[in-house]
C-alpha positions in Angstrom: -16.2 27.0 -25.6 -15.1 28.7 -22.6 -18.4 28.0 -20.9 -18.0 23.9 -21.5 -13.8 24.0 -20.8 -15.1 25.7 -17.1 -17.5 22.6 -16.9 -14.8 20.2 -17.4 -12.1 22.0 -15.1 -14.8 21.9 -12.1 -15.6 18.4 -13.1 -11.8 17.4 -13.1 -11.5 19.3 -9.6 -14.5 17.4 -8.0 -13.1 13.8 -9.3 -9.3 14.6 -7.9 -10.6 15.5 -4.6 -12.9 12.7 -5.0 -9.8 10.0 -5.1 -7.5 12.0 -2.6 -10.2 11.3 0.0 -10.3 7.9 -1.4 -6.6 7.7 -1.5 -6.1 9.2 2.0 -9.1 6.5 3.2 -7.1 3.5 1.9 -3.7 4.4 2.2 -3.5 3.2 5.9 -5.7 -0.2 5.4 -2.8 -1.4 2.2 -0.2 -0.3 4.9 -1.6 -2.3 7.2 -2.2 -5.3 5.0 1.6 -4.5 3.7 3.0 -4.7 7.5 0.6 -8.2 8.3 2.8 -9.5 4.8 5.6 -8.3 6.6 5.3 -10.3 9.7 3.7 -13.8 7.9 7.3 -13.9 6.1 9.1 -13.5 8.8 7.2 -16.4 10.8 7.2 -18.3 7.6 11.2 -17.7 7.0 11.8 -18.0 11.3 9.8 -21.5 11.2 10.8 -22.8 8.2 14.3 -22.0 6.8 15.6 -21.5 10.4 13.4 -23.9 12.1 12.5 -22.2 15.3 9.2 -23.0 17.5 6.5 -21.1 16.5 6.9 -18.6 20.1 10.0 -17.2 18.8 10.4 -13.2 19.5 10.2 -11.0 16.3 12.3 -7.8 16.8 11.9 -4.3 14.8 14.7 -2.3 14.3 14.9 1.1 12.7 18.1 2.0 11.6 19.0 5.7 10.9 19.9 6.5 7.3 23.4 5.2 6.2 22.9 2.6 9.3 22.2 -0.7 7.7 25.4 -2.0 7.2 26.8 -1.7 10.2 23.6 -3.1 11.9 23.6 -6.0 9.6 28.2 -6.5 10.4 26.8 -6.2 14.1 24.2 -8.7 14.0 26.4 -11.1 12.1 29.0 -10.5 14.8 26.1 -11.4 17.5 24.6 -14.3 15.8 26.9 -15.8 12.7 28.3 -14.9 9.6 27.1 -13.9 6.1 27.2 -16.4 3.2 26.8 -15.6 -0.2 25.7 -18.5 -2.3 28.0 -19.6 -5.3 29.7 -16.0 -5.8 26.7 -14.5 -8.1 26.0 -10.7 -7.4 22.0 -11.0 -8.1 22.3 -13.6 -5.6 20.7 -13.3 -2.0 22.7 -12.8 1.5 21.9 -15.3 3.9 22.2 -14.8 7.4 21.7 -16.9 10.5 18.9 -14.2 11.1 15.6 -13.2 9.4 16.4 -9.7 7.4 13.6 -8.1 5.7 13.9 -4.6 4.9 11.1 -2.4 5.0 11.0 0.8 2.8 7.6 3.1 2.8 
């Protein structure tokens, strides 16, 4: 019994360090494919809700922690103002810019 549970545990020890290197191999082609998502919906949103040509300029931003907001009040400030559509809290913020957060 002890013999066959030491069988198992080396067994168990080769499949996780199988699928951590597997893990660790894939991990930065689904970021990747995550980030190209990224930047399709903000060409799709630029070009279609906003209706810019298609050679706008995309900007990145990182904000330190406890940021955001005051990014978001400053680019309002720059470019428009926020509108909230028919005063429902699950609804989205619109604003006369393309905002897509990005969390890893």
């Amino acid at each position: 019994s002890a013999m066959k549970m030491e069988q198992l545990q080396v067994e168990v020890d080769n499949m996780r360090s199988g699928l951590t290197r597997w893990c660790k191999t894939h991990y930065g082609e689904a970021f990747v494919a995550w980030m190209h998502i990224k930047v399709i919906r903000v060409f799709v949103e630029s070009v279609l809700r906003y209706g810019l040509p298609v050679d706008f300029t995309a900007v990145l931003y990182k904000v330190a922690s406890g940021k955001e907001v005051m990014l978001v009040n400053a680019l309002d400030k720059a470019f428009g103002e926020t509108v909230k559509g028919d005063d429902d809290p699950d609804e989205e913020e619109y604003h006369d810019f393309v905002l897509i957060k990005f969390e890893p």
